[in-house]
N, C-alpha and C positions, 0 to 999 in steps of 0.2 A: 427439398427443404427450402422454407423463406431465406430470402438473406438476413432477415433480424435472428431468426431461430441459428441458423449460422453463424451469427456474430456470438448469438447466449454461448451456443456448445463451443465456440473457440475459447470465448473468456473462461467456461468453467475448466475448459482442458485446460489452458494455462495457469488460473491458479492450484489445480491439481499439481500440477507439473511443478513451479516453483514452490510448493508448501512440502515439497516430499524431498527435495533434496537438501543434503548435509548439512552446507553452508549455503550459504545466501550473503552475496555479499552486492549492495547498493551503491555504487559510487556516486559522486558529483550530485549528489538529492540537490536541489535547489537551484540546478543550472539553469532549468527549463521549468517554468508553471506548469502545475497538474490539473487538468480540467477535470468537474468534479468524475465523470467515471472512471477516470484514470487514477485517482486519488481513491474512488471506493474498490479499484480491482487489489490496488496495493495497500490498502487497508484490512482486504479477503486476503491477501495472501499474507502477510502479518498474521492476521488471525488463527490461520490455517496453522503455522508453524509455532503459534504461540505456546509454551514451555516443551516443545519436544525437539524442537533443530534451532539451528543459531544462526546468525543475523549480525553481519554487519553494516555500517551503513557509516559513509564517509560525505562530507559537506563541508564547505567552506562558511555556511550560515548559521550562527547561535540559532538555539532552537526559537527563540521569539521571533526568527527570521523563518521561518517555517511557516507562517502564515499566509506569508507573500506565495510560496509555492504550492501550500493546500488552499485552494481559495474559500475553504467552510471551514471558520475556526474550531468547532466542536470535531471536527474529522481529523484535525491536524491534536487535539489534547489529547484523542484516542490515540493516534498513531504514536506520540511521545510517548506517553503516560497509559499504558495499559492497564491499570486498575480503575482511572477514569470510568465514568458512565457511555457506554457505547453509545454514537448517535445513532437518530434515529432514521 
């Protein structure tokens, strides 16, 4: 297997893996900037759990401080605001 196709099947095992269990709980969101794959893996996992498991998520940033840590503001209003228009 390439190492790209290795990296694909680890991210999709790991959003598999965090979308399936109970709780999901996120601490410290905004300690560390998210480069954008890292912000579109935990947008898929979000996605993945969205209205069947739950989700907490703890940050010391108002959400308008969320931007600093998604660095694509349309990725950061989906991840707040799930009925928002999905980016693309």
């Amino acid at each position: 297997m390439s190492p790209v196709m290795g990296t694909i099947a680890g991210a999709v095992g790991t959003i598999a893996h965090y979308g399936r269990v109970d709780l999901l709980c996120i601490d410290e969101l905004g300690y560390k900037q998210l480069d954008r794959r890292g912000a579109e893996m935990l947008f898929q996992v979000l996605t993945e759990r969205e209205e069947t498991n739950s989700i907490a998520i703890d940050s010391n940033q108002a959400f308008s401080g969320w931007t600093n840590t998604f660095t694509d503001p349309r990725l950061c209003a989906a991840i707040i605001d799930p009925d928002s228009p999905s980016p693309a």
